[in-house]
PALUM-462631 format. One record per residue (C-alpha): x, y, z. Coordinates in steps of 0.2 Angstrom, whole numbers. Example, Ala and Ser with C-alpha at 12.3 -4.5 7.8 and 13.67 -1.06 7.14 Angstrom:
% PALUM-462631
<drenba><c1>62</c1><c2>-22</c2><c3>39</c3></drenba>
<drenba><c1>68</c1><c2>-5</c2><c3>36</c3></drenba>
//
This chain:
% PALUM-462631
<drenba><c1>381</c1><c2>-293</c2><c3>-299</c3></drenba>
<drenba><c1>385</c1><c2>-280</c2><c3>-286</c3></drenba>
<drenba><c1>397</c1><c2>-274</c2><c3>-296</c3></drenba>
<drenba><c1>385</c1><c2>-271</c2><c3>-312</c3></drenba>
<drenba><c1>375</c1><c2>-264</c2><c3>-301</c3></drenba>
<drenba><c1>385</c1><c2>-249</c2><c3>-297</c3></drenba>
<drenba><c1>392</c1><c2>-248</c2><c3>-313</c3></drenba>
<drenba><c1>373</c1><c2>-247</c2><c3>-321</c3></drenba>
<drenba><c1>371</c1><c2>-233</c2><c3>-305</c3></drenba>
<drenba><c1>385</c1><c2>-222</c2><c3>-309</c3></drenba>
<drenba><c1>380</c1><c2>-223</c2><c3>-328</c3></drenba>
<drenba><c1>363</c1><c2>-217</c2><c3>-322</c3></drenba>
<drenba><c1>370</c1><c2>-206</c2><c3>-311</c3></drenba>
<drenba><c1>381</c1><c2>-198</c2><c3>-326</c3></drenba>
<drenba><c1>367</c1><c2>-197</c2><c3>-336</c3></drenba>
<drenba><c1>355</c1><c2>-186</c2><c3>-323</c3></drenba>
<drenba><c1>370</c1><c2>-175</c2><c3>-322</c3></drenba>
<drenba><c1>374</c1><c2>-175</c2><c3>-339</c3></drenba>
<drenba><c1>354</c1><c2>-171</c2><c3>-343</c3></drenba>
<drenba><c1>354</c1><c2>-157</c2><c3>-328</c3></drenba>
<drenba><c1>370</c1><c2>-147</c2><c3>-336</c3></drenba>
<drenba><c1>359</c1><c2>-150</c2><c3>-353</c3></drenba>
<drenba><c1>345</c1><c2>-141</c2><c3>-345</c3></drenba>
<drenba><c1>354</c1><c2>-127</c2><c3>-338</c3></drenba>
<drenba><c1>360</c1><c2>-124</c2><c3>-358</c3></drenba>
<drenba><c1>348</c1><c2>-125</c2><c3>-364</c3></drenba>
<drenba><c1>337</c1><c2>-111</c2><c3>-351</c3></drenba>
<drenba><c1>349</c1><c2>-100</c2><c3>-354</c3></drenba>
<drenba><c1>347</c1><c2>-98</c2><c3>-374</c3></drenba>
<drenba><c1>339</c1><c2>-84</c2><c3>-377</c3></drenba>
<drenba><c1>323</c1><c2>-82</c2><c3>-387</c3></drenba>
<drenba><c1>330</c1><c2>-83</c2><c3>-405</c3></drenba>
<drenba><c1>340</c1><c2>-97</c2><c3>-402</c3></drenba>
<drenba><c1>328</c1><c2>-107</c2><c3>-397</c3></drenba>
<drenba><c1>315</c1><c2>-110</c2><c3>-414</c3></drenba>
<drenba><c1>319</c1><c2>-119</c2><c3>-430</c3></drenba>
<drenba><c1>330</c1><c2>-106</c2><c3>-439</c3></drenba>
<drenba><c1>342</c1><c2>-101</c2><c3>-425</c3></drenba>
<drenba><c1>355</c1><c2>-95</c2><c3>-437</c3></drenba>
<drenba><c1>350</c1><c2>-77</c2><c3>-438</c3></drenba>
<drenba><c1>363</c1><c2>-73</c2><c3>-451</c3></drenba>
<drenba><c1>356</c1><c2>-86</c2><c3>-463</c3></drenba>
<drenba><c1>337</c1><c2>-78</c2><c3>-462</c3></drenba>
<drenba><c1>345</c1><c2>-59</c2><c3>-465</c3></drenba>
<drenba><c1>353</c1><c2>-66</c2><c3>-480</c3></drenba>
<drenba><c1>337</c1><c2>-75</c2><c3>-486</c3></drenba>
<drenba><c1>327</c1><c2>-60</c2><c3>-483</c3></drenba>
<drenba><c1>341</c1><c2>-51</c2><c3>-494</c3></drenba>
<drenba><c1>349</c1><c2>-40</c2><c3>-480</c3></drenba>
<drenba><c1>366</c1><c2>-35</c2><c3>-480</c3></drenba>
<drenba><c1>379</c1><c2>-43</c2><c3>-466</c3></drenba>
<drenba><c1>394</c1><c2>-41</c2><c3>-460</c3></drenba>
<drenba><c1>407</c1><c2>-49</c2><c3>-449</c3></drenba>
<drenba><c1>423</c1><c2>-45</c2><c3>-439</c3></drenba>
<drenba><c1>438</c1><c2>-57</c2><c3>-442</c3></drenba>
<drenba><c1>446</c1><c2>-66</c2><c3>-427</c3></drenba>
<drenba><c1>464</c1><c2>-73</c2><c3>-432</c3></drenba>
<drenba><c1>469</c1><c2>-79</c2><c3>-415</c3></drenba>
<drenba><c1>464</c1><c2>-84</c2><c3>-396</c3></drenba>
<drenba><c1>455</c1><c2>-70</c2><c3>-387</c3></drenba>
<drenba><c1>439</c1><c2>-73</c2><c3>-378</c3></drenba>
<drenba><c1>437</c1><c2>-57</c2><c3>-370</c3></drenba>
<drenba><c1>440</c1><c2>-48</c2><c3>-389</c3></drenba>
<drenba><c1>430</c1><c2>-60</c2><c3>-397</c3></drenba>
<drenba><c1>414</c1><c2>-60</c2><c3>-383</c3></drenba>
<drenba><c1>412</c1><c2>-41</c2><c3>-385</c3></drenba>
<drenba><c1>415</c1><c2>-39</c2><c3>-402</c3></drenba>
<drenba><c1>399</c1><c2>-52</c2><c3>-404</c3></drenba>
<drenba><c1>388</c1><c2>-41</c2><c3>-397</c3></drenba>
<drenba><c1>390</c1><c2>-27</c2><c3>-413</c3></drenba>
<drenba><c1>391</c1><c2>-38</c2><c3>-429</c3></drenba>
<drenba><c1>381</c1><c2>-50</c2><c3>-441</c3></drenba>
<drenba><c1>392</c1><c2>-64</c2><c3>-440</c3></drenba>
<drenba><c1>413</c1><c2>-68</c2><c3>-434</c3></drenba>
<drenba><c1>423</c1><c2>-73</c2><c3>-447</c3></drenba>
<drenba><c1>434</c1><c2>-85</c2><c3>-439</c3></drenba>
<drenba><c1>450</c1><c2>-85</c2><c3>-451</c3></drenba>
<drenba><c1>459</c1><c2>-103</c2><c3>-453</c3></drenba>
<drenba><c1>464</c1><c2>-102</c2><c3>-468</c3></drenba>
<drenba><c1>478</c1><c2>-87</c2><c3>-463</c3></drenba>
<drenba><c1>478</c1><c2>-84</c2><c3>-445</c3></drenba>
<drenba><c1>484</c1><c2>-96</c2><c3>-434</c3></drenba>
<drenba><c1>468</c1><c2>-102</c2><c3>-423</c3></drenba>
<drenba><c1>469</c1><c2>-121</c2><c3>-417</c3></drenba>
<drenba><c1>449</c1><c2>-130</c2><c3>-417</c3></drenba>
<drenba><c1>451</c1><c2>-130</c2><c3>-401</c3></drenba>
<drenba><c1>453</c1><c2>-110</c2><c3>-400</c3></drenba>
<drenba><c1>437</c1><c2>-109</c2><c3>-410</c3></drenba>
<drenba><c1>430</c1><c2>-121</c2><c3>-400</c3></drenba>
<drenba><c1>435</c1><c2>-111</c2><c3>-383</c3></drenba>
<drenba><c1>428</c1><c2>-94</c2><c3>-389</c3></drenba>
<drenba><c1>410</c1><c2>-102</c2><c3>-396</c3></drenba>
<drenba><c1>407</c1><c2>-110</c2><c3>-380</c3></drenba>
<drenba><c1>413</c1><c2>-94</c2><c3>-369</c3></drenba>
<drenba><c1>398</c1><c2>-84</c2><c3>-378</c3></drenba>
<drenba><c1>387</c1><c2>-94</c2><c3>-391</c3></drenba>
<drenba><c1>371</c1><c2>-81</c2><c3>-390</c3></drenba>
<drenba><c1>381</c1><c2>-65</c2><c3>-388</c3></drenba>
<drenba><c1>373</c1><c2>-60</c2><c3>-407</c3></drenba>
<drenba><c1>387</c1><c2>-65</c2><c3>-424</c3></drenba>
<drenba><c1>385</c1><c2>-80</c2><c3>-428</c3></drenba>
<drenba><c1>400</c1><c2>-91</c2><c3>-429</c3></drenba>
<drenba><c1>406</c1><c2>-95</c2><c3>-447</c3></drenba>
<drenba><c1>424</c1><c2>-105</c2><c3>-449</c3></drenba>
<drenba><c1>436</c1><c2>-100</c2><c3>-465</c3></drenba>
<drenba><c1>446</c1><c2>-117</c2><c3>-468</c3></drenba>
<drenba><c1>459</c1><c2>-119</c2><c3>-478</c3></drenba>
<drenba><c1>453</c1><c2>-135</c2><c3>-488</c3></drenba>
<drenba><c1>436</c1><c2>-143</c2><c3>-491</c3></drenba>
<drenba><c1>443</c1><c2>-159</c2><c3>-479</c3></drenba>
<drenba><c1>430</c1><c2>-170</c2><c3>-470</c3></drenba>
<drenba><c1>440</c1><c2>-170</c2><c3>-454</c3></drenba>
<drenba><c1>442</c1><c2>-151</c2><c3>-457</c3></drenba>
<drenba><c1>423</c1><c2>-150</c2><c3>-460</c3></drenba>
<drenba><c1>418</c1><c2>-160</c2><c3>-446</c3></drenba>
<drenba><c1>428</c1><c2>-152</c2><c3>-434</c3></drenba>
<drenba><c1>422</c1><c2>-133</c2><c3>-436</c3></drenba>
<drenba><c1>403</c1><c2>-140</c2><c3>-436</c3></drenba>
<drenba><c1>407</c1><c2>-149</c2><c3>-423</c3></drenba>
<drenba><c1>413</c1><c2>-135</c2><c3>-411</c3></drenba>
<drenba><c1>397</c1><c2>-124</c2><c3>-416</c3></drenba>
<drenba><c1>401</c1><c2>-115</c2><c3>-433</c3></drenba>
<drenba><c1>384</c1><c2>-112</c2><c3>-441</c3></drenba>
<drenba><c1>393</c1><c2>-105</c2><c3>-457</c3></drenba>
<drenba><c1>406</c1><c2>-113</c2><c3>-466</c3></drenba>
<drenba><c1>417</c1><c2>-106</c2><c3>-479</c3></drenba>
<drenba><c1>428</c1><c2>-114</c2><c3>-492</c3></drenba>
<drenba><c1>442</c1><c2>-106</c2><c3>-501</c3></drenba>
<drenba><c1>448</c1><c2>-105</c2><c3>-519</c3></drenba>
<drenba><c1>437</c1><c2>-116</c2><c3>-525</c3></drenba>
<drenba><c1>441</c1><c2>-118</c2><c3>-545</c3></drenba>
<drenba><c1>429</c1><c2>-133</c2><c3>-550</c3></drenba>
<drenba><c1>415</c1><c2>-144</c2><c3>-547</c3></drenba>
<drenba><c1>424</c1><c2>-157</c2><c3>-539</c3></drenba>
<drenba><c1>431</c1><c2>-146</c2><c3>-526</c3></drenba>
<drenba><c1>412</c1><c2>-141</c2><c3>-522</c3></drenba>
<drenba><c1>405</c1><c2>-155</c2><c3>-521</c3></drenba>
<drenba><c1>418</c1><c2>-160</c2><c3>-508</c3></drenba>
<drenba><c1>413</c1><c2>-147</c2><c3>-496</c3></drenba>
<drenba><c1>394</c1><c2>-151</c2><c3>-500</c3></drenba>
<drenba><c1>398</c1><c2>-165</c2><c3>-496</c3></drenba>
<drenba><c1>403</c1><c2>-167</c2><c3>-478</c3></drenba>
<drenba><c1>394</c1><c2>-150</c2><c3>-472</c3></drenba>
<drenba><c1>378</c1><c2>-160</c2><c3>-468</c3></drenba>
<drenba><c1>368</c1><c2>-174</c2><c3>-462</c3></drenba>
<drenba><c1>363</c1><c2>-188</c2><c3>-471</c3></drenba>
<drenba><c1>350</c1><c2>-190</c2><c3>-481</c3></drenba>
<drenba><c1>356</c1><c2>-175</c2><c3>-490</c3></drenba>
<drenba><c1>377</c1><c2>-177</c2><c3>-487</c3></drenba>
<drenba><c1>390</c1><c2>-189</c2><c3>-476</c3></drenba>
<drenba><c1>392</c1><c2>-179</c2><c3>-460</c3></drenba>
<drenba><c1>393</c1><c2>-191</c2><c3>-446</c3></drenba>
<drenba><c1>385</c1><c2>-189</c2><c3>-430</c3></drenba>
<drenba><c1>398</c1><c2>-185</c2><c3>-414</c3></drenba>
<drenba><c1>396</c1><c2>-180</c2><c3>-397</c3></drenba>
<drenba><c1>399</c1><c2>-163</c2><c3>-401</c3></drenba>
<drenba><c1>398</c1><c2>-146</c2><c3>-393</c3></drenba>
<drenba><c1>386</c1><c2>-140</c2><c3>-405</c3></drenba>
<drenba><c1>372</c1><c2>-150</c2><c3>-401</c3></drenba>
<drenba><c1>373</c1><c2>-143</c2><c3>-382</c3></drenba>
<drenba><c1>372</c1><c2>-126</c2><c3>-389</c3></drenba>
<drenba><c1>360</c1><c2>-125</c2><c3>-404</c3></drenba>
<drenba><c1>341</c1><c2>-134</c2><c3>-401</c3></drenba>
<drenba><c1>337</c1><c2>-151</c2><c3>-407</c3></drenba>
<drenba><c1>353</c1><c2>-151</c2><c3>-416</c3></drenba>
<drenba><c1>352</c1><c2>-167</c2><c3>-425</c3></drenba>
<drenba><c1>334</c1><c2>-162</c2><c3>-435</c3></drenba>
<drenba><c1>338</c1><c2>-142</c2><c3>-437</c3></drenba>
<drenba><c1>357</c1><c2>-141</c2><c3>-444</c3></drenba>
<drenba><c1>354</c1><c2>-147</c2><c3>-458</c3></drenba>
<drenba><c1>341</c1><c2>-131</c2><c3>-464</c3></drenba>
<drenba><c1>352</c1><c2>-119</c2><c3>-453</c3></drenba>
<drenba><c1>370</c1><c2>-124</c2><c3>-458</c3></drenba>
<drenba><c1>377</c1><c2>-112</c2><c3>-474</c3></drenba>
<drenba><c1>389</c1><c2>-117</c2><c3>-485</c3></drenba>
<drenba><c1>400</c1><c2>-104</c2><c3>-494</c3></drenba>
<drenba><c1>413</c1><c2>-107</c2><c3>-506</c3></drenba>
<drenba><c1>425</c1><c2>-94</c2><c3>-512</c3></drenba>
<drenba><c1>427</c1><c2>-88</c2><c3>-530</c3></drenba>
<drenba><c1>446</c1><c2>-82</c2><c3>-532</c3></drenba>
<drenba><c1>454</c1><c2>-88</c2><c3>-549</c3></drenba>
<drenba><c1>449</c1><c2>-85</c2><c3>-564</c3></drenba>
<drenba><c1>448</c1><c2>-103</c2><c3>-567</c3></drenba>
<drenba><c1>435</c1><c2>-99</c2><c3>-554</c3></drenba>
<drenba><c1>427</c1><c2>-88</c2><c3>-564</c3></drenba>
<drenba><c1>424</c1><c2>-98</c2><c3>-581</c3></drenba>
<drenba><c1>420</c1><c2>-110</c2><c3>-569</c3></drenba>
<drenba><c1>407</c1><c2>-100</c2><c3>-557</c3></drenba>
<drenba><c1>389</c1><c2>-107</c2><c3>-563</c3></drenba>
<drenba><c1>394</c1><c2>-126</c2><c3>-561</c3></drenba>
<drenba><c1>402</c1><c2>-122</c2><c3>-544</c3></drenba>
<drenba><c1>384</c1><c2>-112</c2><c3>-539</c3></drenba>
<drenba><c1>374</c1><c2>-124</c2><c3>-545</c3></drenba>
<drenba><c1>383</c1><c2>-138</c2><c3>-535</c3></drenba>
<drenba><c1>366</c1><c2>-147</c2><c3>-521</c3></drenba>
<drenba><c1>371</c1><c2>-139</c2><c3>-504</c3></drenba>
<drenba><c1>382</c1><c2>-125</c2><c3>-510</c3></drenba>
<drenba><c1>372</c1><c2>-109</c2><c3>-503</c3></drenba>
<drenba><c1>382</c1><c2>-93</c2><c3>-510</c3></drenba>
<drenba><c1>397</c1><c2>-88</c2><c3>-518</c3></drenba>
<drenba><c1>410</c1><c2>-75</c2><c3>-509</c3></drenba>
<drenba><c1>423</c1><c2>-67</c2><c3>-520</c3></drenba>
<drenba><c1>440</c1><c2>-65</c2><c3>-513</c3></drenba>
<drenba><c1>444</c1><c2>-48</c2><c3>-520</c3></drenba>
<drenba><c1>461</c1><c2>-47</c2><c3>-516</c3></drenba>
<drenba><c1>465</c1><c2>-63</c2><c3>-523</c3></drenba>
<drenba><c1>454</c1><c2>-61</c2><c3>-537</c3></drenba>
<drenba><c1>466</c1><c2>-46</c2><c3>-541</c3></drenba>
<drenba><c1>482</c1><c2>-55</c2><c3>-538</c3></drenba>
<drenba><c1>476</c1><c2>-70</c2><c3>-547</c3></drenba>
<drenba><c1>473</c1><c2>-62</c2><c3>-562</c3></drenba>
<drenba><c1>483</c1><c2>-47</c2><c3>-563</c3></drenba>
<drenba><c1>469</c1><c2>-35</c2><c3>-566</c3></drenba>
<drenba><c1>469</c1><c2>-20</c2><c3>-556</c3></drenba>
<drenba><c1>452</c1><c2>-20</c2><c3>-544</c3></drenba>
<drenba><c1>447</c1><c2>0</c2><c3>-552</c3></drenba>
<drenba><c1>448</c1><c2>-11</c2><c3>-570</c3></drenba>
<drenba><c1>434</c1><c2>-13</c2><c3>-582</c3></drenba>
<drenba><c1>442</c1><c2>-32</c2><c3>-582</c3></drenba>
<drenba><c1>442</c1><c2>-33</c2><c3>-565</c3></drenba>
<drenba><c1>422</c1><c2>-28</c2><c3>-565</c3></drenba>
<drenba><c1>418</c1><c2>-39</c2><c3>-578</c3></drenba>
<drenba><c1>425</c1><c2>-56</c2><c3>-568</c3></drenba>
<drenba><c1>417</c1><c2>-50</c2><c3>-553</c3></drenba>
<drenba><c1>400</c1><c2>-47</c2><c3>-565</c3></drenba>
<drenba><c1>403</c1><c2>-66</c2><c3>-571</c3></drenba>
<drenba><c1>403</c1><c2>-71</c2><c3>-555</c3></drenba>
<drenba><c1>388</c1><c2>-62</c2><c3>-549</c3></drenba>
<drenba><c1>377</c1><c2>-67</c2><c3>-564</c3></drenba>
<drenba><c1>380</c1><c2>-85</c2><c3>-560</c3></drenba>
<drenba><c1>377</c1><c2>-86</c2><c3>-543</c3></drenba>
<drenba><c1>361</c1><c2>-79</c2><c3>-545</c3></drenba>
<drenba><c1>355</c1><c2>-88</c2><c3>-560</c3></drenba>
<drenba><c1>358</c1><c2>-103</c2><c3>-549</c3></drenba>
<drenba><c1>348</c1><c2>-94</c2><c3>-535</c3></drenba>
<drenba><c1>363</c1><c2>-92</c2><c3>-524</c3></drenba>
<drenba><c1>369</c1><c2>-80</c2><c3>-511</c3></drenba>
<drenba><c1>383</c1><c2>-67</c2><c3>-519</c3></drenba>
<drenba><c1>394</c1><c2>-58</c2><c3>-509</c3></drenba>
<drenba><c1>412</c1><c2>-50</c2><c3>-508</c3></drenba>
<drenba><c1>426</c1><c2>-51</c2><c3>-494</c3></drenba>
<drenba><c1>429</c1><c2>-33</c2><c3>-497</c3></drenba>
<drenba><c1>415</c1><c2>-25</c2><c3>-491</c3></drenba>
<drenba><c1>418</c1><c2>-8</c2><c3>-498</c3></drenba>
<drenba><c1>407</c1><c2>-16</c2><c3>-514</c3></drenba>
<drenba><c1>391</c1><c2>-14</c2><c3>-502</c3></drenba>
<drenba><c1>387</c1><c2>4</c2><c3>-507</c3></drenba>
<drenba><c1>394</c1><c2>13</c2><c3>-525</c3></drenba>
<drenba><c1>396</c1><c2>-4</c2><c3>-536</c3></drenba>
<drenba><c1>384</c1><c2>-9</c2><c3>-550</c3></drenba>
<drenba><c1>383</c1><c2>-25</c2><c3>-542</c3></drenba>
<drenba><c1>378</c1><c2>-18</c2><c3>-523</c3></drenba>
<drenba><c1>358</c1><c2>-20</c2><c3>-522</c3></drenba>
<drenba><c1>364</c1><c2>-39</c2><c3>-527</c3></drenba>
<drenba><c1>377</c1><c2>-42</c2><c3>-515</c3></drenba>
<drenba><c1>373</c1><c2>-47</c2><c3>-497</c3></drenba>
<drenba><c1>387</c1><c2>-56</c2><c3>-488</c3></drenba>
<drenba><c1>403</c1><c2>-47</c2><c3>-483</c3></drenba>
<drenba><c1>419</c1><c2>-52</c2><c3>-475</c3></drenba>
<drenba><c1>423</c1><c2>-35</c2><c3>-461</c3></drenba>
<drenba><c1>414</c1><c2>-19</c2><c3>-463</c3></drenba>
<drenba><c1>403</c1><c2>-8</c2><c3>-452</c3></drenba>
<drenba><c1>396</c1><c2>-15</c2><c3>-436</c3></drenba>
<drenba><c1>375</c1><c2>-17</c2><c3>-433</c3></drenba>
<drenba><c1>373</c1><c2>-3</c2><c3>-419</c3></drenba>
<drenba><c1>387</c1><c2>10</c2><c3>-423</c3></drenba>
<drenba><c1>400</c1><c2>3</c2><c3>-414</c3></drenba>
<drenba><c1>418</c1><c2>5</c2><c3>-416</c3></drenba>
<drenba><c1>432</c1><c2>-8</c2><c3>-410</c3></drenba>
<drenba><c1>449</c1><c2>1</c2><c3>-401</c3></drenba>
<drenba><c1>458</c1><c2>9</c2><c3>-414</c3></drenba>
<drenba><c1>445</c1><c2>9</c2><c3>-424</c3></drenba>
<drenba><c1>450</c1><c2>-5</c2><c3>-437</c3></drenba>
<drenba><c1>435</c1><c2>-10</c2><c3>-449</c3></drenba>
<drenba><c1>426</c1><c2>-24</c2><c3>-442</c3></drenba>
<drenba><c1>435</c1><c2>-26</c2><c3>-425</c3></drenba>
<drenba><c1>452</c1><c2>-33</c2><c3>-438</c3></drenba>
<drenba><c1>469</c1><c2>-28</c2><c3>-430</c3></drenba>
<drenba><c1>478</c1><c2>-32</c2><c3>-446</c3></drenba>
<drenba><c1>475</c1><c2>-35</c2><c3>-465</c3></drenba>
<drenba><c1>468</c1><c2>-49</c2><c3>-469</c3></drenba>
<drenba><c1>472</c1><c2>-60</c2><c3>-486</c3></drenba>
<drenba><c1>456</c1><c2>-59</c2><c3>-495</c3></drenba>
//
């Protein structure tokens, strides 16, 4: 009995400490991380601003907490750099309310893949070449909570950062999926369309290599036209990785989400590489 006694004590114990370090989080998030719609990047999108990231493609949580201050969103690249979860994890923790919100790049629509980035405190998560339905409806799949999707609950870093995790994720969380083929293309309005799918980001660069059309191409505008036209008939968000399509492109009033770019308040990352990168990135 004694022994139950203790044990049901130190659980206690745990738990009061475990509640306190809760408290402390959660005083410290700042105002606009405290309501329903947390995800700042989500309501610029929906009130149809334009945004723009800088690309992390490894560990650095000094680079990564100051280049937060000045940008829409971090692209945290998976898919080519070579960050571990546990990187990601490390730099969203060391910083959460410093301004970009965290959006994870993975390299497959994976559950385990998909758990793990919402998991650490990604609030975006993009999915890469993404040719049909069937890849779409995967990522949907896993990105939230029941009754809408098959996440599954965890004790997980995000619910200590973002408010009432459990009841808000699911209306802050985005889903992007990546248009890069042209099997992509012919594809595009069923991949929109997709319940849980919440806009469309063309991979320029790939779009190019994929199918062989220069980007300064009237074949190359029309793809990129296709995709825009069906993203917004399926009431989506359309944007490009390369975010020199944000000014002088027919499609630029229309395209809101950008991979890199300028920053939000003028400032410029040493050495002055567009949207804090220090190397190309394959779009």
């Amino acid at each position: 009995m004694k022994r139950l006694a203790v044990a049901v004590c130190g659980v206690a114990w745990a738990a009061l400490l475990g509640g306190s370090a809760l408290a402390q989080e959660q005083a410290q998030r700042p105002a606009w991380a405290q309501g329903p719609m947390y995800n700042t990047l989500k309501a610029k999108l929906l009130a149809h601003k334009q945004v723009f990231s800088f690309t992390v493609f490894k560990l650095d949580v000094a680079g990564y907490c100051e280049k937060a201050k000045h940008y829409d969103w971090t692209f945290f690249d998976m898919q080519h750099g070579t960050l571990e979860f546990s990187d990601v994890e490390q730099m969203i923790a060391a910083c959460p309310y410093n301004g970009a919100i965290p959006a994870v790049r993975l390299p497959d629509a994976q559950e385990w893949h998909i758990q793990h980035a919402t998991d650490i405190g990604a609030l975006m998560v993009i999915v890469p070449t993404v040719d049909d339905v069937d890849r779409a409806r995967e990522a949907a799949k896993w990105v939230r909570y029941p009754p809408v999707a098959r996440r599954s609950l965890g004790n997980n870093q995000a619910s200590r950062i973002w408010p009432n995790y459990r009841n808000t994720i699911n209306d802050n969380i985005l889903l992007i999926l990546m248009i890069e083929t042209p099997t992509g293309v012919a594809n595009a309005y069923d991949i929109a369309s997709v319940p849980g799918v919440d806009g469309i980001l063309v991979g320029n660069n790939d779009l190019n290599s994929f199918s062989g059309y220069p980007v300064d191409s009237p074949q190359y505008q029309d793809l990129l036209t296709k995709i825009h036209d069906a993203t917004v008939k399926a009431g989506k968000i359309f944007g490009c990785a390369n975010a020199g399509y944000a000014k002088g492109n027919p499609l630029s009033n229309d395209t809101f989400l950008f991979q890199n770019g300028p920053s939000n308040d003028g400032w410029v990352p040493p050495g002055g590489a567009r949207g804090g990168r220090s190397g190309q990135s394959a779009q």
